[in-house]
C-alpha positions as YAML, in Angstrom:
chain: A
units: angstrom
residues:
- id: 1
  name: UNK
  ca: [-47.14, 121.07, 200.92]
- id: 2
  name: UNK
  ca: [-49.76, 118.22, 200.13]
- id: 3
  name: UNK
  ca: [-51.43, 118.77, 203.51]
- id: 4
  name: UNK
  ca: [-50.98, 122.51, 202.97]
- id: 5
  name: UNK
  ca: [-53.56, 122.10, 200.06]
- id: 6
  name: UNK
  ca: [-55.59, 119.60, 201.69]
- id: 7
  name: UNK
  ca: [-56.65, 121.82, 204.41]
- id: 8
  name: UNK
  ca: [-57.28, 124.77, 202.15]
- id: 9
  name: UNK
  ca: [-59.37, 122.60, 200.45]
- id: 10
  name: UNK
  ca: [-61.42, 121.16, 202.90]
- id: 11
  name: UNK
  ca: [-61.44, 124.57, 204.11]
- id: 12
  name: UNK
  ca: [-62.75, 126.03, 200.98]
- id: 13
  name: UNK
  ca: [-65.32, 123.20, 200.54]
- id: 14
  name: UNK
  ca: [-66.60, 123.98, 204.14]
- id: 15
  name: UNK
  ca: [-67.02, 127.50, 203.50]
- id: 16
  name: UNK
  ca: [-69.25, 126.64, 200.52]
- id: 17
  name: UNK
  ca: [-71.50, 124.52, 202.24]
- id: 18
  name: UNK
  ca: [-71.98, 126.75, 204.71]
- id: 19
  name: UNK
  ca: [-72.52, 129.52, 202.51]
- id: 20
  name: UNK
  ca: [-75.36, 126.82, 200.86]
- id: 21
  name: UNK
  ca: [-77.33, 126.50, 204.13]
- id: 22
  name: UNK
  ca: [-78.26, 129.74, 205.87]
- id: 23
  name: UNK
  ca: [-78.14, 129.50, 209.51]
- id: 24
  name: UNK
  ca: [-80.83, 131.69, 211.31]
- id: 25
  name: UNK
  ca: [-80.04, 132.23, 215.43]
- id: 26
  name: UNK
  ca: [-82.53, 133.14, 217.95]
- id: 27
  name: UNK
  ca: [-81.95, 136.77, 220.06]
- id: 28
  name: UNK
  ca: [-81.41, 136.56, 223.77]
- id: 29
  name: UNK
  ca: [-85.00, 135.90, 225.64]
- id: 30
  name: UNK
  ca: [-85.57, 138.08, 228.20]
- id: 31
  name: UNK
  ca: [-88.82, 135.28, 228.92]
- id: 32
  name: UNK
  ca: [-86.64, 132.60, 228.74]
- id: 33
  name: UNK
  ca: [-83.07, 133.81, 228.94]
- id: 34
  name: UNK
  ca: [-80.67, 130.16, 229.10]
- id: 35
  name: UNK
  ca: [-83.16, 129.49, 225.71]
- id: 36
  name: UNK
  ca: [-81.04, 129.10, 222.88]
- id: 37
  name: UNK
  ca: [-81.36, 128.12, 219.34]
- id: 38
  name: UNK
  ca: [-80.91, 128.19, 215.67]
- id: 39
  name: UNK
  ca: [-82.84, 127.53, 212.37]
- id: 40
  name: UNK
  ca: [-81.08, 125.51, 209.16]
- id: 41
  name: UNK
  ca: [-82.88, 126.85, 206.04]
- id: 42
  name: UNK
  ca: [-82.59, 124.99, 203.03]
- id: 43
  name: UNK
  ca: [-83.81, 125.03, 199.44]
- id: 44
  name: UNK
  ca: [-85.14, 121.75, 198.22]
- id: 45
  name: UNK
  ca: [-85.03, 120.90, 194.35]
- id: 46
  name: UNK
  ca: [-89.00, 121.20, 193.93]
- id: 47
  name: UNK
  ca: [-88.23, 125.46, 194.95]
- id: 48
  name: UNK
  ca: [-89.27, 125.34, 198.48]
- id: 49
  name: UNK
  ca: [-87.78, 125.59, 201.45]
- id: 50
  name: UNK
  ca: [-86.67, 123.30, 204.31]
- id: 51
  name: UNK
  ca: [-87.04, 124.30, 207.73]
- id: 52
  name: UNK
  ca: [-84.93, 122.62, 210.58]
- id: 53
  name: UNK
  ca: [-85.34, 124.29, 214.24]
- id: 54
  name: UNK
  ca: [-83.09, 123.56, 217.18]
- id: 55
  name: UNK
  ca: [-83.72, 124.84, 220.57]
- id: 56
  name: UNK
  ca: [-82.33, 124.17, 223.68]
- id: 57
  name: UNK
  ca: [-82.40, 125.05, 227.93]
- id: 58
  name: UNK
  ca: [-86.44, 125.66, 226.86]
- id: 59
  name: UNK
  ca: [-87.99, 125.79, 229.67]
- id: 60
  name: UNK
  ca: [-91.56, 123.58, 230.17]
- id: 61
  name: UNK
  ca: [-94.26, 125.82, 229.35]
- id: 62
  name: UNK
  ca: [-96.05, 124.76, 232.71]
- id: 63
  name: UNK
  ca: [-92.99, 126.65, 234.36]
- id: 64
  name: UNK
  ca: [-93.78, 129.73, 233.18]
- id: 65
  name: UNK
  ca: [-94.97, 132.97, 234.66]
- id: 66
  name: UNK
  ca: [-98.19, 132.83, 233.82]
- id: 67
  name: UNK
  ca: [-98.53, 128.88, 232.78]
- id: 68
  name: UNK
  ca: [-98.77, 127.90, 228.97]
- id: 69
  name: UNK
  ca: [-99.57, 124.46, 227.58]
- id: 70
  name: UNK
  ca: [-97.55, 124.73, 224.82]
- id: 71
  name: UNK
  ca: [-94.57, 126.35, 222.42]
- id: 72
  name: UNK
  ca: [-95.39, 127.12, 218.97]
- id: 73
  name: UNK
  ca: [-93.48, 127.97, 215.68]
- id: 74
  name: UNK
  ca: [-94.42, 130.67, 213.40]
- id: 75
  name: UNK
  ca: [-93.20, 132.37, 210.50]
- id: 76
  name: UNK
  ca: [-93.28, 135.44, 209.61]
- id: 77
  name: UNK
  ca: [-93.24, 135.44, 205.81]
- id: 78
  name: UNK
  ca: [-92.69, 138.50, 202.83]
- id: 79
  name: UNK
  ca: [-95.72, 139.61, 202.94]
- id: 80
  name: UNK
  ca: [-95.93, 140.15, 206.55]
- id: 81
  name: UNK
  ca: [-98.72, 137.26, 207.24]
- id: 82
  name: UNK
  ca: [-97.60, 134.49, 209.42]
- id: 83
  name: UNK
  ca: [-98.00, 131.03, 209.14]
- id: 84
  name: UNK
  ca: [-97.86, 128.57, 212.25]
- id: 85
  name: UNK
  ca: [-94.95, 125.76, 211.39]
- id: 86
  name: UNK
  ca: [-95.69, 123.39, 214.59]
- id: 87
  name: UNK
  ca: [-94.95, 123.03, 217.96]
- id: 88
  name: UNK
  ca: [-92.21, 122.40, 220.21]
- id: 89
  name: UNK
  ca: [-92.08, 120.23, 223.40]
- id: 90
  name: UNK
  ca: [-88.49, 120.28, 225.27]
- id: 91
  name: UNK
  ca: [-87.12, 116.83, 226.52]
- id: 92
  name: UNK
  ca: [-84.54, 115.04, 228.55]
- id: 93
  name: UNK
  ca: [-81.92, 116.82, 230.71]
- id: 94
  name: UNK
  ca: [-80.69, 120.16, 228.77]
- id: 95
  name: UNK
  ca: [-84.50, 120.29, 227.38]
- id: 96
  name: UNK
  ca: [-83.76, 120.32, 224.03]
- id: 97
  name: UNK
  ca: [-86.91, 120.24, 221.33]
- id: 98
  name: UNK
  ca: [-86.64, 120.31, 217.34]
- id: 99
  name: UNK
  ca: [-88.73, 120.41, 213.99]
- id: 100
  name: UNK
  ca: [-88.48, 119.95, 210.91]
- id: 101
  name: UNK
  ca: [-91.28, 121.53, 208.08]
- id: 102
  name: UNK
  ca: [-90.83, 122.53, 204.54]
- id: 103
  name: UNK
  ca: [-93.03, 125.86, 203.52]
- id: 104
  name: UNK
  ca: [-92.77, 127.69, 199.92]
- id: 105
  name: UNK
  ca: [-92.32, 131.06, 201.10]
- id: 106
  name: UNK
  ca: [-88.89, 131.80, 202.21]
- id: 107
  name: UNK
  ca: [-88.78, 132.87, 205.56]
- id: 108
  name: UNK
  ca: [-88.19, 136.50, 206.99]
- id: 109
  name: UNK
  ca: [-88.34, 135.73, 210.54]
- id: 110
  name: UNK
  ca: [-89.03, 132.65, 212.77]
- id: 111
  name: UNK
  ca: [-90.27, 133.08, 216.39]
- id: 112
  name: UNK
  ca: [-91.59, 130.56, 219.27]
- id: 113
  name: UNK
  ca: [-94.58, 132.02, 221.60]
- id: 114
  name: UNK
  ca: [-96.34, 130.19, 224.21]
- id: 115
  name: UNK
  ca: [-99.61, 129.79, 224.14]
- id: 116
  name: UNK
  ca: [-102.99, 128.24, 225.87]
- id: 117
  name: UNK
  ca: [-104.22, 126.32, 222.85]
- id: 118
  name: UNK
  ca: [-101.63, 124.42, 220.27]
- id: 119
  name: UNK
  ca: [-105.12, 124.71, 217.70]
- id: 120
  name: UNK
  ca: [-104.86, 128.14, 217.11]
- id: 121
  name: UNK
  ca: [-104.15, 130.14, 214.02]
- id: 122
  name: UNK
  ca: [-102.58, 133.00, 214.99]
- id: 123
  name: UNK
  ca: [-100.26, 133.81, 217.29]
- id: 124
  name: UNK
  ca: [-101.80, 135.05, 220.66]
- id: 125
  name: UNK
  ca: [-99.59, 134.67, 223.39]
- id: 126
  name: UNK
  ca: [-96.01, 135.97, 224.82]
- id: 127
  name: UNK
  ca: [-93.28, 135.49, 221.91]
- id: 128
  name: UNK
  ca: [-90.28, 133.36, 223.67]
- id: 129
  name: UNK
  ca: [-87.45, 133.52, 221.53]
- id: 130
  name: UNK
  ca: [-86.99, 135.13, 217.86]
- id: 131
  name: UNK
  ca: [-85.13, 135.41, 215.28]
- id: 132
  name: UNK
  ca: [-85.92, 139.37, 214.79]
- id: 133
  name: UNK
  ca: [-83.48, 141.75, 215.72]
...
């Protein structure tokens, strides 16, 4: 019985957290299809919002079809404008890449392009993955 209530506990304290953390996963890429990835968003104590982005099986940007330089982050915000979050730049065997960013607008959609120039402002080049369905 005591392990019985243990379980439903831990069970019921799991589904809380998770329910704390919203958990944003990136659609199929037709650009990139073994991509994968997902997006922890968090709200801090100061009202904004905390950003953590986890792809992985991203291929080099010099592999693709044309030839980027580099992966960028964007966000696509309530109001429709889009803000660029960073960039990404896949590693080690199952070419994994990551960041972390805080912004104050809440997020409506997240997506990856690859582009020529990681100093742009605006996203100009082929979007990779996204979180847009």
């Amino acid at each position: 019985m005591k392990a019985i209530k243990h379980i439903i506990l831990s069970l019921g304290i799991g589904i809380i957290l998770n329910a704390c953390t919203p958990k944003m996963a990136f659609t199929t890429s037709s650009v990139v299809p073994a991509a994968s990835g997902t997006i922890n968003v968090k709200k801090d104590k100061n009202e904004n919002y905390t950003l953590k982005v986890n792809v992985h099986n991203l291929a080099e940007s010099k592999n693709l079809t044309p030839p980027k330089n580099s992966y960028l982050v964007w966000m696509k915000q309530n109001d429709r404008s889009v803000k660029k979050l960073g960039q990404l730049n896949p590693s080690g065997k199952t070419l994994t890449a990551s960041l972390s960013t805080t912004t104050v607008a809440k997020p409506q959609e997240i997506f990856i392009t690859a582009e020529d120039n990681a100093e742009i402002l605006y996203p100009a080049g082929q979007t990779v993955l996204t979180t847009e369905k």
